[in-house]
N, C-alpha and C positions, 0 to 999 in steps of 0.2 A: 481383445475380443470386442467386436464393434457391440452394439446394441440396434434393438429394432426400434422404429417412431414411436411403439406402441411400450414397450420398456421400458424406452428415455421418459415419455411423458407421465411412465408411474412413478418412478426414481426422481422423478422432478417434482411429481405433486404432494411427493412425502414429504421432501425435506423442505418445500412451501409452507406445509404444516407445523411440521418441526418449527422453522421459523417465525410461522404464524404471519405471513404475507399472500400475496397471491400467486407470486411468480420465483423464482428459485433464480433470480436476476442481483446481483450486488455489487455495490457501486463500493470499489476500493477507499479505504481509510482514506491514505493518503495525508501523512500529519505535514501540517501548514500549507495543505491547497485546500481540501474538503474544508468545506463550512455548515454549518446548520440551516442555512439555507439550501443549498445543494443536498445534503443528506432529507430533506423532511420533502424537498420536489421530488427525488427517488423513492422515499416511502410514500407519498400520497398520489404516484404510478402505480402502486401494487408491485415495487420490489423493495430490496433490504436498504437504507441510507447509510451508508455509517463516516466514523468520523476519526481518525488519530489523534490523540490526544497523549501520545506518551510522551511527548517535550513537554506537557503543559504543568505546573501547579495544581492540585484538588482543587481548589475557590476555581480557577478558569475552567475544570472538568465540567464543577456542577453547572457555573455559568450557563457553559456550552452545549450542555445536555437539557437545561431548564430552555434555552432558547428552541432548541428543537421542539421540545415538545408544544411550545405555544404555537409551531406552524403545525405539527400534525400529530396526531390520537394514534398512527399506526406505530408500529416497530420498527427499532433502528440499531444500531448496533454501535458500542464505542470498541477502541482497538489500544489499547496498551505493547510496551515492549517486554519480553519476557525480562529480568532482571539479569544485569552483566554482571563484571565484576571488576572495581573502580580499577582504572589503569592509573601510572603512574607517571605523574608530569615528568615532562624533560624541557625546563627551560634552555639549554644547550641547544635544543633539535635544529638544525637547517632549516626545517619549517617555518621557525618565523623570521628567519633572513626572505623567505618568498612573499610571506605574507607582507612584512614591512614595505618590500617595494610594491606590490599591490595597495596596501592602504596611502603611499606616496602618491600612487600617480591616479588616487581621486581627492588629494590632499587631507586625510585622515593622520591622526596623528599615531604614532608606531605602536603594532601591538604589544601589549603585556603578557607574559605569560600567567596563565592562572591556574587552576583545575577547578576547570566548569564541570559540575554532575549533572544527573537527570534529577527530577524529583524524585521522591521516596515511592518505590513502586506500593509499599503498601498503604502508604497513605492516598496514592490513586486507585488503590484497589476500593478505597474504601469510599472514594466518590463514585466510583461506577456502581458499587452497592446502592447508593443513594441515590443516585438516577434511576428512573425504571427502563433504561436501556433494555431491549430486551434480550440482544444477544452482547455478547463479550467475547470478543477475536483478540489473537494475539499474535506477534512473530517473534524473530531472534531467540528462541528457545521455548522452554514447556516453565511456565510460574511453581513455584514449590505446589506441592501435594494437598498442602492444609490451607493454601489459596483458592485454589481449584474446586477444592471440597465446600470453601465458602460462598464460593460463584455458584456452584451447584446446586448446594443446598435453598439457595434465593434465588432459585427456579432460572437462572440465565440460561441461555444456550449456548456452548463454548466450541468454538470455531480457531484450531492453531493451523498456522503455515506450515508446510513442507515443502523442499526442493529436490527429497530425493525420495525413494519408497522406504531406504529406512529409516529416515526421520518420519514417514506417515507411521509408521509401525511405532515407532515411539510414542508418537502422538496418540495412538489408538490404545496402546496400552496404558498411559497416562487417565482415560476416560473420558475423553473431546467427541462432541456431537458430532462433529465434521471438520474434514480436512480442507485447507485452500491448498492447492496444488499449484504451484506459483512457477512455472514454467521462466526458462531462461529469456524470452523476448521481453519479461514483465517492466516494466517503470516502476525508478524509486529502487528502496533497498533492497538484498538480497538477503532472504530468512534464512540463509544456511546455518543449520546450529550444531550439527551432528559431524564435522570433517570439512576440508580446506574448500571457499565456494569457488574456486575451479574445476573441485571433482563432481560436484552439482548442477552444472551449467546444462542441464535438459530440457531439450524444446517440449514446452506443450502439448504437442500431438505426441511425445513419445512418452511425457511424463504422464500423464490423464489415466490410458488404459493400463499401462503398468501397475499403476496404485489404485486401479479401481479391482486390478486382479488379487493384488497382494495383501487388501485391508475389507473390512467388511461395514464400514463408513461413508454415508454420503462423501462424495468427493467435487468439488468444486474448480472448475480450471480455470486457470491465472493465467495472462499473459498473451500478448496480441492479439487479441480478441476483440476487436472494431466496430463488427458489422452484425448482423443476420448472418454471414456464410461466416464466420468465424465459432461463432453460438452454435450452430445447429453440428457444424463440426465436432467441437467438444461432447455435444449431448451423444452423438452416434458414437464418440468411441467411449462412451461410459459416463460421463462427468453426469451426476444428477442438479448442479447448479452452475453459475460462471459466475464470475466477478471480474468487472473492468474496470480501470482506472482512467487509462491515458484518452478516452475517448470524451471523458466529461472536462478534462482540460480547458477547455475552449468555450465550454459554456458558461452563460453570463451569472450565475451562480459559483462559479470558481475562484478561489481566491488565488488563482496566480497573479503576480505584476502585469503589468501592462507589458513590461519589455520580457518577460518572457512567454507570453503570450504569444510576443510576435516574432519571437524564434520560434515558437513552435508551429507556427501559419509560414515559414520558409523554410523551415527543415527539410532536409535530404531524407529518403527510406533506410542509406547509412548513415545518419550522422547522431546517430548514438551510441554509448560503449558502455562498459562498466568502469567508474572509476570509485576515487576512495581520498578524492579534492578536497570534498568541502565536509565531508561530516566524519571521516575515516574508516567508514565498513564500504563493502564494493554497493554501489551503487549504479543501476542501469539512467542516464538524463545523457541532454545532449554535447556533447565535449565541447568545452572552449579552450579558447588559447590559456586562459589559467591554469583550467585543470589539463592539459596536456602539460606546462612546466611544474609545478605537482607532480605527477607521476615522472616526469624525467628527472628531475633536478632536488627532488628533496623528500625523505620517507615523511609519509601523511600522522600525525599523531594519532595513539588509537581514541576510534570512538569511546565516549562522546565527547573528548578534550576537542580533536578538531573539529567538530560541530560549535562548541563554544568558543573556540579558536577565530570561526570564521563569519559568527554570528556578526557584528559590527561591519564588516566589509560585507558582508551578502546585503545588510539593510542599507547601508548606505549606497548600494549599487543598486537595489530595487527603487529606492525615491529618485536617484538623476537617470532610471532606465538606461545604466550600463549593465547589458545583457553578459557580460564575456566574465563578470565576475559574479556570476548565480549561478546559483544549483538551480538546475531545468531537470527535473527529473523526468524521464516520456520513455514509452515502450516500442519497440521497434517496429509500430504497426503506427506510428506519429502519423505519418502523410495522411491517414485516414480519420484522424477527426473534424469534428466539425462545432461550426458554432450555431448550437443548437440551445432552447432552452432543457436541463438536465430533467423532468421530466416529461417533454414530448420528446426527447432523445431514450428515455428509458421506454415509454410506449409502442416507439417506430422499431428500435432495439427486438423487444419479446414479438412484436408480431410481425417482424422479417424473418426470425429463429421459425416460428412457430409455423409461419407460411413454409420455408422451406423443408422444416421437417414431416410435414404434409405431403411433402411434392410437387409444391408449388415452382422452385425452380432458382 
C-alpha cells in the first residue's frame, strides 16, 4: 500500500521524534568505515549519525562514543552485533592453503590458525550503557530479553535489522522501537537471522511495503537508496525513515583506505555481489579476484574466525593500496555516490526527498 506526501510526512515526523533528531534520515553503522567524525557531521545536519562498533573492545566503544560527543550535543546511535554462537576452528580448512598464497604474494609471512572471537557482547552492552548514545541498533539477530530490557530501561531507542517480514515480526515482538528493513541491494553484511540469506535476498521496493503492512513499527528502508528519488521512493511506499550507507563512502569523513576508495570511484552498476571472502557471513562489496577464488576454491571459515583469519592480509593490503585483497563492501546503487562532505550530503540528501515528495519533480 503506497502512502500519501501527506502520511509519509506524519510517519516520518514521529519516528524524528522518537529519535529525537529532525529528519528520520540515517546514516548506516557501517563497522570499520563510519567514524565519529562522519557520524557527529550526520547528526549536526539534523539526521541520526551512527557508528558499528561490534568488532571493537568496550575501552575503543567508549573512546568512540566520547569522541562524538565532543563534535556534537545531538543524537547518534551506536550499532552492535546481536551475539552468535562461537564456531569451531578447523585448522585443516583449505582456507588457509588460499589465504597462505595471498599473504605470499604481498610477502607476509604464512597465516596461523587461531580462533579469533568478538568481544564479550555484554561487556559492549555495557559501554553503550555508558555512552549517552541515544539510540542502539543492532543486526545478525535479536540480543537476549534481559539485554534488551537494560537498553530499555536506560531510555535508548532500539532499532534491529530485518531482511524478511518474519524476522520484522520477531523483532516486533521482541519490543524494538523500529525496524531497519535492509533490502537485498544493501552494502556490507547481511542481517538474516531467521532462515538460509538466500531465502531473504528481497529488493527494497518489495521488502518496505510488505513489512510496513505486516508490522505496526516505524519501518526504515535499507538499501540502494542514493539520491532524492530513491528516499522519496521508500517514504511513498510506506517506510517512515531510510538509512544509507554506500552513499557516504566517498565522503571525506569516511574511513575507507584510500585504494578502496578508488574502486569504488571505478566500479561497474554490476560489480558487486554477495560474498563470504573475507569475514564468512554473506556479505554485499565489490568482488575481487580473491574473493572470487574464495568462493571457488575453498569453504570460507564461519564467521568471525574468517574475519580474524583475514584481518593481517586486509591491513597489510590497505597500507601498500592493494585493492584486490580488501573487503569493499558497497550497495548496488555504488555508481551513484559522490564525494561529498557527509553533512552537506545529508542536507542535499533530505531536501531532494522532501522536494520531490512535494511535487517537485
Amino acid at each position: 500500500m503506497t502512502s500519501s506526501p501527506q502520511s509519509s510526512a506524519l510517519a516520518s515526523a514521529r519516528l524524528a521524534a522518537r529519535l529525537g533528531v529532525e529528519h528520520a534520515f540515517l546514516q548506516a553503522p557501517m563497522a570499520g568505515v563510519s567514524t565519529p567524525e562522519m557520524a557527529a557531521a550526520v547528526s549536526n545536519a539534523g539526521g541520526l549519525g551512527s557508528l558499528g562498533v561490534g568488532y571493537l573492545p568496550p575501552d575503543a566503544v567508549r573512546q568512540l562514543a566520547r569522541r562524538v560527543r565532543e563534535l556534537t550535543d545531538r543524537p547518534f546511535a551506536l550499532n552492535l552485533f546481536a551475539p552468535q554462537p562461537a564456531p569451531a576452528l578447523d585448522a585443516d580448512s583449505p582456507m588457509w592453503g588460499v589465504l597462505a598464497r595471498a599473504h605470499a604474494a604481498l610477502g607476509l609471512e604464512p597465516p596461523r590458525p587461531s580462533a579469533w572471537s568478538l568481544p564479550p557482547f555484554d561487556e559492549q552492552v555495557d559501554a553503550v550503557l555508558e555512552s549517552d548514545a541515544r539510540v542502539f541498533s543492532f543486526t545478525f539477530g535479536i540480543p537476549p530479553a534481559s539485554v534488551l530490557a537494560r537498553l530499555r530501561a536506560a531510555g535508548r531507542v532500539l532499532l534491529g535489522t530485518a531482511t524478511t517480514v518474519h524476522e520484522a515480526r520477531l523483532l516486533e515482538a521482541a519490543g524494538v522501537d523500529g525496524i531497519v528493513a535492509q533490502g537485498s541491494e544493501a552494502g556490507g553484511h547481511r542481517g538474516t537471522f531467521a532462515g538460509p540469506f538466500e531465502d531473504a535476498m528481497v529488493g527494497t521496493l518489495a521488502l518496505v511495503p510488505q513489512m510496513v503492512d505486516a508490522v505496526g513499527l516505524p519501518v526504515v528502508a535499507s538499501g540502494g537508496l542514493m539520491d532524492g528519488r530513491g528516499i522519496a521512493a521508500a517514504r511513498l511506499l510506506g517506510a517512515a525513515g531510510v538509512q544509507l550507507g554506500t552513499a557516504f563512502l566517498l565522503c571525506p569523513e569516511s574511513g575507507a583506505s584510500e585504494a578502496y576508495q578508488a574502486a569504488l570511484r571505478s566500479a561497474r552498476e554490476d560489480g558487486t555481489g554477495v560474498i563470504r571472502a573475507f569475514s564468512g557471513r554473506p556479505a554485499r562489496g565489490l568482488v575481487t579476484d580473491f574473493a572470487r577464488e574464495v568462493e571457488a576454491s575453498a569453504v570460507p571459515l564461519p564467521f568471525p574466525l574468517q574475519h580474524g583469519a583475514t584481518t593481517p592480509l586486509r591491513a597489510a593490503a590497505a597500507a601498500r593500496g592493494e585493492a584486490r585483497f580488501l573487503a569493499m563492501w558497497a550497495g548496488q546503487g555504488v555508481t551513484l555516490a559522490r564525494r561529498v562532505p557527509a553533512g552537506e550530503l545529508t542536507r542535499a540528501l533530505v531536501a531532494d526527498a522532501e522536494r520531490r515528495l512535494r511535487g517537485g519533480g
